[in-house]
N, C-alpha and C positions, 0 to 999 in steps of 0.2 A: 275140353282144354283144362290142363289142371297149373296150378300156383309153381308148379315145379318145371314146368315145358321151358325148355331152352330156350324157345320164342315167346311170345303172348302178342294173340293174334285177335284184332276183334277191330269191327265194321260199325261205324257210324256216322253216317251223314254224309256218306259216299267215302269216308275215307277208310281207309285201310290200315293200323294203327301199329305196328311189328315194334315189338319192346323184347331188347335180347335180355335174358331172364336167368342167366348168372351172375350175381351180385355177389355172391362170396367169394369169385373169380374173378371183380371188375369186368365181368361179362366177356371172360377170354372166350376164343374159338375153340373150340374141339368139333368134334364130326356132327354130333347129333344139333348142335343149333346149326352149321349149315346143312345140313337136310330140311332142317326147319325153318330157316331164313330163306332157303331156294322154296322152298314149295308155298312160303308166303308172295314171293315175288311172280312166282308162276302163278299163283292165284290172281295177282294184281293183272296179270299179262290177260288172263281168260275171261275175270270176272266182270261184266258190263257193267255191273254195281258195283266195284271199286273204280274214284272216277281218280284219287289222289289215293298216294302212300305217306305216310308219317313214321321214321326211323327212329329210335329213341333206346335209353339203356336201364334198365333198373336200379336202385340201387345209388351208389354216389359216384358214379361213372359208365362212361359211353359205352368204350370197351379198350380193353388193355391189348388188344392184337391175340397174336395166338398165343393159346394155352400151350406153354413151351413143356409140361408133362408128357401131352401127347405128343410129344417130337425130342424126347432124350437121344439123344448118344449113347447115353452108359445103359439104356437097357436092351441092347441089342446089335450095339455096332452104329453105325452111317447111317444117316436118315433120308431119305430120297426127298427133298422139298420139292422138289419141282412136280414130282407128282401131286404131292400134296396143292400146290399152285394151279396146274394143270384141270385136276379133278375139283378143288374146293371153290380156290377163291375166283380162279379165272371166269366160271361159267356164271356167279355171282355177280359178278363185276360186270360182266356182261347183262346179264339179265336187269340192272339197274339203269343201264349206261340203253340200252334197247327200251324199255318202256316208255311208247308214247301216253304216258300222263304223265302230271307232275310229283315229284318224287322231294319232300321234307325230311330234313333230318333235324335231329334237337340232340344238341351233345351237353349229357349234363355231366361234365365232371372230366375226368384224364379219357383224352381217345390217343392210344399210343400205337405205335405200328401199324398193321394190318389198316385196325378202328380208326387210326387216324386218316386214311388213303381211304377207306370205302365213306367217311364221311363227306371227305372231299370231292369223290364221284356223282354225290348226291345233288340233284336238279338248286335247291334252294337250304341252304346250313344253317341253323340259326344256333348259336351256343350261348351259354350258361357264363356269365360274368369269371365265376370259379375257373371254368373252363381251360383246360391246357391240353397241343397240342405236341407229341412224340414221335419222332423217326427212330422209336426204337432199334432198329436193323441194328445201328452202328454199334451200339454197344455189345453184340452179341456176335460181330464179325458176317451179316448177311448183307443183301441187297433191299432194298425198297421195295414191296413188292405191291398189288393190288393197287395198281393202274397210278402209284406214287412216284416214278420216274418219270411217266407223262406229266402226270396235274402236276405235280411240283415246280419243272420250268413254266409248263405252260402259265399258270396261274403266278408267278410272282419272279419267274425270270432265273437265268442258270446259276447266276452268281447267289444267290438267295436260297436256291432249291439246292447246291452244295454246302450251303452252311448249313443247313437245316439237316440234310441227310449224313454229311460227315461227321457232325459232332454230335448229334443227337440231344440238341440244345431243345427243353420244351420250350413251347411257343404259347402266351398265353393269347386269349381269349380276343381281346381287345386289338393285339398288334396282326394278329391274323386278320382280323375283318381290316382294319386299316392296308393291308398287302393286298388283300382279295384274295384270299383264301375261303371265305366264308362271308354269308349276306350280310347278319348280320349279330351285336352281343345283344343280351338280353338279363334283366336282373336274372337272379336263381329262383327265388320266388315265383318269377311271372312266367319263366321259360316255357311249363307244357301249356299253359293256358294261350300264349303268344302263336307257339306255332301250330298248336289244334285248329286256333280261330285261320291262321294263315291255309293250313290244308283245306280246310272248308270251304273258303273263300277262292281257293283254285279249284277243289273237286264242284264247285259250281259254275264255275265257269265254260267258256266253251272248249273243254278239254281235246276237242277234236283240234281246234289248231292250236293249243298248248301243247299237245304232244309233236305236231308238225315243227311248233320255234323248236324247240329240244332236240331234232332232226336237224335241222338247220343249222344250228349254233354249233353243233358240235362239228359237223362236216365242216365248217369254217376251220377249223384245227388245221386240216391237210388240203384244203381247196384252194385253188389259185383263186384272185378278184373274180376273173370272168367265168370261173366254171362256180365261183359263191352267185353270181348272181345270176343264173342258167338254175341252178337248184333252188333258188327262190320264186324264178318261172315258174318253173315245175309244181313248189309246192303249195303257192299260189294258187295257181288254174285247179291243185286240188282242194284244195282250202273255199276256193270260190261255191266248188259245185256242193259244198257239206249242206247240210241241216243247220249247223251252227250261226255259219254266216245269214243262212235268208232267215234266221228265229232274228238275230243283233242285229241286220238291218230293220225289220221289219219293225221290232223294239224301239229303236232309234225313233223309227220315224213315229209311230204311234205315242210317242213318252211314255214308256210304260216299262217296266222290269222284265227282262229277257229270262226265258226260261228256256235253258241250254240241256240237249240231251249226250254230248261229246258225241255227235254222227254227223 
């Protein structure tokens, strides 16, 4: 891995640490960091040693959304997004929104567009006091994209998720985590330190039915009460038969510190 990789990927203490590593582009998207963003999340998905992810930007920002270079008009005509959506961000977004472990982001600085809608996808957001949040689209005549026309109502409600998307008002730091947009602010100073100790503190745990609530929570989005609580059934009785649970019970009853393997 070299100082220049779109991504910067590195493993410690079961977490998985994915740092988008264009800084002189507020870490826009172009192609090559989602090759490299997907194949860090794919790693997360395989690897039995990553138990947690940690999302984070270089630089003095999260990310600015896509690198509108790679998407001119004027160098060739009409630009097909939706491919671009289809092939890029969609399986992305997926691949985040699927991962049963827990999944941290740390937004230090403007996450606008695209950055701001994959932050919000993320399991637990912790931001950067600095921190401001962009529905770039509008200013550029698109739509919201990467899962931002979902999270937006769901998370703070339609009248809220239209002001946000139609005017492209930033949203700082502070009033977001007050809306539930995000867990929680954090000085600028303390931010990586804050949510490194936070991934740790999940990638130790018993990430087997931390990734099971993550299943659950989200099917609550489209689940009536009684088909939410039929999937709780479900993932209960598998949640019972883990490794995890007879390590915490056993734990429990011995007083002694559980040591969790996520199986």
């Amino acid at each position: 891995m070299s100082d220049t990789d779109p991504v910067l990927s590195a493993l410690a203490d079961g977490v998985l640490r994915l740092t988008l590593n264009r800084p002189d582009k507020l870490n826009a998207f172009n192609e090559a960091m989602h090759r490299a963003l997907r194949a860090g999340f794919e790693r997360a998905h395989a690897d039995e040693n990553v138990r947690a992810v940690l999302l984070t930007g270089a630089g003095r920002g999260f990310s600015a959304g896509q690198d509108l270079g790679d998407r001119d008009p004027r160098k060739g005509g009409p630009v097909d997004l939706g491919h671009t959506i289809d092939t890029l961000y969609n399986p992305l977004l997926r691949l985040i929104r699927s991962l049963e472990k827990p999944v941290v982001c740390a937004v230090n600085g403007v996450a606008a567009g695209a950055g701001a809608n994959i932050a919000f996808a993320c399991d637990i957001t912790l931001a950067a006091r600095s921190a401001r949040f962009v529905q770039a689209f509008a200013k550029i005549g698109l739509v919201p994209d990467s899962g931002g026309t979902w999270s937006l109502p769901h998370l703070v409600g339609e009248a809220r998720a239209k002001g946000l998307a139609l005017t492209g008002e930033p949203l700082d730091a502070e009033t977001a985590a007050n809306w539930g947009l995000i867990w929680r602010v954090v000085d600028d100073a303390a931010l990586m330190e804050e949510a490194f100790a936070l991934a740790v503190r999940l990638a130790t745990g018993p990430t087997k039915g931390l990734g099971t609530t993550k299943r659950a929570i989200q099917a609550a989005a489209s689940n009536t009460f009684d088909e939410q609580l039929e999937l709780e059934r479900d993932l209960q009785r598998e949640a019972g038969f883990s490794a995890d649970y007879a390590e915490g019970v056993a734990a429990f009853l011995e007083k002694r510190k559980p040591e969790f393997k996520g199986r």
